[in-house]
N, C-alpha and C positions, 0 to 999 in steps of 0.2 A: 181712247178706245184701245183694247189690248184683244191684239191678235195672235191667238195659241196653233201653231201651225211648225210644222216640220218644215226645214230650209231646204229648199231643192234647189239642185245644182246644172245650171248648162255650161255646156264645154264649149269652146272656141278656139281655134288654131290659128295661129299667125302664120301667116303664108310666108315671112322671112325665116324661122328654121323651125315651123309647126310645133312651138313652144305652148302648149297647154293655157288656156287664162279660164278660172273658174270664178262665175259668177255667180252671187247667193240672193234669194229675196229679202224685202224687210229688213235688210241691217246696212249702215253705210259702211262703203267700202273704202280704203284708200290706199293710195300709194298705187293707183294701176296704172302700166306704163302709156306711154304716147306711141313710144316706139322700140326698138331697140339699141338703135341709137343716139337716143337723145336721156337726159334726166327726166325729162320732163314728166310729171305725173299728174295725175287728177281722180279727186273722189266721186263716188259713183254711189246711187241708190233707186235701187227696182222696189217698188210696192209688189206686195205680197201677191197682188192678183195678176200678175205680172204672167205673159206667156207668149212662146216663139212664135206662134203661129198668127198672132195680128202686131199692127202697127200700133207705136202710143206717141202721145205728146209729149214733150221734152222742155226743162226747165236748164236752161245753162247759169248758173249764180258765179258771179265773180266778188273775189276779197279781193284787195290792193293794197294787201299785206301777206298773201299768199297763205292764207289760214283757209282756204279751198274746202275741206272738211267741219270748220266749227261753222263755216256759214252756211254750209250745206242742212247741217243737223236744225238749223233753225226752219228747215220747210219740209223735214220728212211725215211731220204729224198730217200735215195740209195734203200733201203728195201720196201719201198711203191711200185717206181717205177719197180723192177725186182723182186717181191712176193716172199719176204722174211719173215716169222719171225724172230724177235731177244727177246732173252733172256739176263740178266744178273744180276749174285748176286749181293747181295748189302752186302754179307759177310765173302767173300775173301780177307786177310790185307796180307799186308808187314809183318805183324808183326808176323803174324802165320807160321807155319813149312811149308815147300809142301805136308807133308801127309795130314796136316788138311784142306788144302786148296784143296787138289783134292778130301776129302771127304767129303765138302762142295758142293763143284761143282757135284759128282756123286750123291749126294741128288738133288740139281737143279734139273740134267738131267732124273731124273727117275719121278719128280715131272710135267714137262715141256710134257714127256712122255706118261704120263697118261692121262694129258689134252687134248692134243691136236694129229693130225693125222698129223707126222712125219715122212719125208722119211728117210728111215735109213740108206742110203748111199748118204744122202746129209746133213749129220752133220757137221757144220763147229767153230771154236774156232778163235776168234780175240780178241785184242787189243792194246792197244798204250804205248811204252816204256815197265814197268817191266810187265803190263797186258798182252802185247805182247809176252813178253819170257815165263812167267807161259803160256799160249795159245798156244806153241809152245812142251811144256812138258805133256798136257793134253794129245794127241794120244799115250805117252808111256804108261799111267794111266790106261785109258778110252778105250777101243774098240771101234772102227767102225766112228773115225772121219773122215772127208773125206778131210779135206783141215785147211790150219790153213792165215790167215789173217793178219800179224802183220805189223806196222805201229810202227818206229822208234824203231826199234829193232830187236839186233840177235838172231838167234835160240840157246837157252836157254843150250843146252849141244848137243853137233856136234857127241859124238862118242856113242851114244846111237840109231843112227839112222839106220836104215836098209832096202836095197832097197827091201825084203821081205816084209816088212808092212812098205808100203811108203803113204805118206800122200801126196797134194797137196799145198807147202808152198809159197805161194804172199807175199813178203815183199816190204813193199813201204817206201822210204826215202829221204828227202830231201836232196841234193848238198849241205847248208848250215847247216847238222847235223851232230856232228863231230862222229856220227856212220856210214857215209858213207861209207868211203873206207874199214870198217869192215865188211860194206855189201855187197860189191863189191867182199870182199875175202871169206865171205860164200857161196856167189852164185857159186862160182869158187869151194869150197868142197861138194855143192849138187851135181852140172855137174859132179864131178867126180865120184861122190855116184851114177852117175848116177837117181838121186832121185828128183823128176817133182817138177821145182821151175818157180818162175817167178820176176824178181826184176825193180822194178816200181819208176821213177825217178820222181819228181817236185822241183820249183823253192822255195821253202820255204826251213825252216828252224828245228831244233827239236821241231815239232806243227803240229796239226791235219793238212791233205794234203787238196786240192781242194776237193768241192764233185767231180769234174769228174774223180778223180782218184780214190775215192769210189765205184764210179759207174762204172769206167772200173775193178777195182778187179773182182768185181759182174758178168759183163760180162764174165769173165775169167773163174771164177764156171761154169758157164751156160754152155761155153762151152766143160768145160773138162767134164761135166755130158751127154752132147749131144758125143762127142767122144767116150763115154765109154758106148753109149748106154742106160744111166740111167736116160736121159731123150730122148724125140720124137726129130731127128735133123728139127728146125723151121727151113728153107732155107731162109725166107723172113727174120727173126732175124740175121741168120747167115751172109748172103749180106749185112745188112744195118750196121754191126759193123765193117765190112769189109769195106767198103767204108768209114768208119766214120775215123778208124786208118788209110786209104792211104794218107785221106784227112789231118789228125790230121799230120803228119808225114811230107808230101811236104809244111804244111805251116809250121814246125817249120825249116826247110831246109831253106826258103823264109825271117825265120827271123834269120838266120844265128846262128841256133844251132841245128850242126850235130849231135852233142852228143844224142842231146834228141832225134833229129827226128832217128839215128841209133838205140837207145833205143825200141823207136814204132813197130818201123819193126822187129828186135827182138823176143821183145815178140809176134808180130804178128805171124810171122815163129812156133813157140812153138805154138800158141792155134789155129790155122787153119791149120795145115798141115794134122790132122786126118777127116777135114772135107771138104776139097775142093784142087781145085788145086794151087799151091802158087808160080806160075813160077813168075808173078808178083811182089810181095817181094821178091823173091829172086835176080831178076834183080836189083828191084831199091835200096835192103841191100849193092848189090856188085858195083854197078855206085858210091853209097855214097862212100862206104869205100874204092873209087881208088880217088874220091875226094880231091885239095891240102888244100882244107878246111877241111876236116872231116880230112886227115892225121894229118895238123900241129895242130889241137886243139887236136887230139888221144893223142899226143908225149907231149903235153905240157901238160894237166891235167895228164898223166903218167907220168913226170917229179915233177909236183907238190902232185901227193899223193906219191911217193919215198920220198920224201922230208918232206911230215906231217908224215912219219910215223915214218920217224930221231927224227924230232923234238918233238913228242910225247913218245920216245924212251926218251931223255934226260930227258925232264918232269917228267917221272915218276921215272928215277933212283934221280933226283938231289930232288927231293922233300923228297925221301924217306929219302935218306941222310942226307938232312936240316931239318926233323921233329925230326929224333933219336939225333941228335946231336946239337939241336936248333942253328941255324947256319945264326946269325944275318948277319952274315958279307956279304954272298949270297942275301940279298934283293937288293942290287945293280944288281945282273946278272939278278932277275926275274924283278924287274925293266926295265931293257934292252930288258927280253923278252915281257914284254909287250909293247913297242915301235917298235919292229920288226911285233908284230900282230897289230898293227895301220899302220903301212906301208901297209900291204894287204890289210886292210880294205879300207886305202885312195888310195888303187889303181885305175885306172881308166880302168883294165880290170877284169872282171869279174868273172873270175874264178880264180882269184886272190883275191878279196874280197870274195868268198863262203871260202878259203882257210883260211882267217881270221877270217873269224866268227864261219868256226869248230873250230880251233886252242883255238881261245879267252871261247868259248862253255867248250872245253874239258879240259882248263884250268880250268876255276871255278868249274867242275863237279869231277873233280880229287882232286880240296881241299876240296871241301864239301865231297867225301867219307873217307879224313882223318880224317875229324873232326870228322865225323860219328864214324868211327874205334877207335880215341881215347876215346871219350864219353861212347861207349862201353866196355871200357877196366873196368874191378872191381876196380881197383885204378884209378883216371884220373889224364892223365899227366894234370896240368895247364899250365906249360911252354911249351908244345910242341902246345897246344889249341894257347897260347897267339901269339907263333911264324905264326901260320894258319892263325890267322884274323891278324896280320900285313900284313901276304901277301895279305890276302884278299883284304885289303885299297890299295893295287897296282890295282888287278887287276878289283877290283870294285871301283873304287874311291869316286865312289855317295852314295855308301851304307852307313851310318852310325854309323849303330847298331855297326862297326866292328872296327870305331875306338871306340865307348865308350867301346867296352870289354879288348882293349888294355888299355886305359885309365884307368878304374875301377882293372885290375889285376897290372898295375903297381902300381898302390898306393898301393896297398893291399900289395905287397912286399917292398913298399914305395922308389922306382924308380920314384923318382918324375920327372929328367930330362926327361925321356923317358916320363912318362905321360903329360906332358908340350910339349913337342916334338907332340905328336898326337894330343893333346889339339887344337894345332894352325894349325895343317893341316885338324880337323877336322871342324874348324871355317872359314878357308879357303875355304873348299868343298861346302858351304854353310849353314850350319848348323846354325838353330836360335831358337834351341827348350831349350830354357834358366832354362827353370820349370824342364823339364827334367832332365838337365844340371846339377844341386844344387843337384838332387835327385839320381845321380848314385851311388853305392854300391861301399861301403871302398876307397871311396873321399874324406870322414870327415876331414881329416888333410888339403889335398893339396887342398881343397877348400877355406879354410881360408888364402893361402899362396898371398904374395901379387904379385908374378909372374903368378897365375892361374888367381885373380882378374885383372890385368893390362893388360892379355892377351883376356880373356873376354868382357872390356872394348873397346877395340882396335875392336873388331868386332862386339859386340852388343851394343856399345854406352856406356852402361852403364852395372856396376859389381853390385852382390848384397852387397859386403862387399869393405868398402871405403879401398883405399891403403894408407896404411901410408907413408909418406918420413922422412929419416930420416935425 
């Protein structure tokens, strides 16, 4: 929706040397300070219908890359439309403790506070993957959050939670994210915490979700605020979301996915049952679920996440194994494993390809936290590094970067078989960055070898250095 509307401006004094701060509707802002003396900053965005004179709800989004503004831009379309402010640092890292980070954030919040007229039992915390989990940990921190937003990811520590100071937690996750069924089993230890959650299904993958499931979280707030009294219950708002989810719901039944349309009704059941009567969805929840379509697709993606959570079972014990023990001889079983996750992908039913692409997902994200882990270590294994990017050329086979590290560390211990070995699979993969090629690190020997030149030759035409025959 495009809103054509002149920018109005309020003014604001700093009571440390009544330094002006001009704030604008409808556009995100950044780089505003915390304070004056600190760096610290954070981007900010008022919807249009934005005004001094009442209080609004408040979205705090955290990156843990300090990209504070690109993450913000992914919820101003959602936050326009249902008058929302959003905030977010732009100086919250990965890289810092969670003390420093929540004490980063509780500067934000008091700074956000001052400015602006904030209802204080409509504070909410979002963001996406580890932004998501830090978002999830800020109501143990922070007092008076009201709900926490997270999108690809779980809640951040489960036995910290208590249904004495309960928060309202929306998590939303793609079928293709292989944190799926993780969030399948969190939601299953909220319900038993008895502690208000709501878990939000689309067809993508680990990546920002449709806006319309931005926009339905949103609604979700709204109405758990009208339930609790903390906001006016709208009846005309309330009906038309109502009818919006019966509608969202029998058409995904009509395109023959009971999953998602059971999904709908669900969460319908959970955010209208404090505010109308829900004989409705309760009927058409329990017609779906005596369905032999909604039964045999229930049995079979419960058949198939038993079976990812084996095969993620193995993953993790056989890798640990193969890393301590460099355990060349195993690139043949991961090998294998990755021909079993091309089988799901080349499936021709569908939830048997989402099934491949968490699997294929949680594979690469499980060697990248080892390599991470060894990198980390005060001495760094190389051979255990070297053993990770040979797997990695299995399961990323395009990537390249990962055979030259195989390449450049076998010469380096002057295994030059083995670097001739990747040499030709990496010239195979497609690889014609030749400048590059000459210029890789402790290659010097095996570059002049007449096996590297003649193998060179063989895929880019031509070597820099002639072979001899003898």
């Amino acid at each position: 929706m495009k809103y054509i509307a002149a920018f109005f401006f309020i003014i604001f004094f700093w009571s440390i040397n009544a330094q002006e701060i001009t704030l604008k509707k409808g556009i995100v802002l950044d780089g505003l300070k915390v304070n004056d003396t600190l760096t610290e900053n954070f981007s900010l965005y008022l919807p249009t219908s934005f005004k001094i004179d009442k209080a609004w709800p408040v979205i705090f989004v955290f990156d843990l890359k300090g990209k504070g503004k690109q993450a913000l831009s992914m919820y101003t379309t959602a936050a326009e439309e249902y008058g929302y402010i959003i905030a977010a640092s732009n100086n919250v890292q990965d890289s810092l403790s969670i003390t420093e980070n929540v004490l980063i954030t509780n500067r934000m919040f008091n700074r956000v506070f001052s400015l602006l007229p904030i209802k204080k039992n409509r504070i909410y915390a979002s963001g996406y993957s580890e932004g998501g989990r830090f978002a999830t940990l800020v109501p143990t921190f922070i007092k008076g959050i009201t709900g926490v937003l997270s999108f690809s990811s779980t809640i951040a520590n489960e036995e910290i939670l208590s249904a004495r100071k309960p928060f309202y937690f929306i998590g939303v996750v793609g079928k293709k994210d292989y944190l799926y069924s993780e969030m399948i089993r969190t939601k299953k230890v909220l319900n038993r915490l008895k502690f208000p959650n709501q878990l939000i299904f689309h067809e993508k993958g680990r990546e920002w979700p449709p806006l319309e499931t931005i926009k339905k979280a949103l609604v979700y707030f709204d109405l758990a605020a009208m339930a609790k009294n903390t906001e006016k219950i709208d009846i005309s708002y309330v009906q038309k979301n109502y009818k919006d989810g019966m509608v969202k719901a029998a058409s995904l039944l009509t395109e023959n996915k009971p999953l998602y349309s059971e999904n709908v009704l669900s969460q319908m059941l959970v955010a209208y049952k404090p505010l109308m009567t829900i004989d409705s969805i309760k009927y058409n929840l329990k017609s779906l679920k005596r369905s032999k379509l909604y039964r045999s697709s229930y049995n079979e993606e419960s058949a198939l996440l038993l079976k990812e959570d084996f095969i993620k079972g193995e993953y993790n014990y056989y890798l640990e194994e193969d890393v301590l023990t460099y355990n060349y001889n195993n690139l043949g079983w991961w090998k294998y494993q990755t021909e079993e996750i091309s089988k799901f992908l080349n499936s021709p039913k569908a939830v048997h390809k989402q099934l491949g692409v968490r699997l294929q997902c949680y594979l690469e994200a499980l060697i990248e936290d080892n390599i991470d882990i060894v990198n980390a270590s005060t001495v760094v294994d190389e051979e255990a590094l070297n053993f990770l990017y040979m797997l990695k050329t299995i399961t990323s086979p395009s990537k390249y970067e990962n055979y030259l590290k195989v390449i450049s560390y076998s010469s380096k211990i002057e295994d030059y078989g083995t670097a001739l070995f990747y040499l030709e699979e990496l010239l195979a993969a497609g690889y014609t960055n030749k400048e590059e090629l000459y210029k890789l690190e402790h290659t010097a020997l095996f570059r002049i070898s007449p096996e590297f030149n003649e193998t060179v030759a063989k895929y880019l035409k031509e070597a820099r250095y002639d072979v001899i025959e003898e």
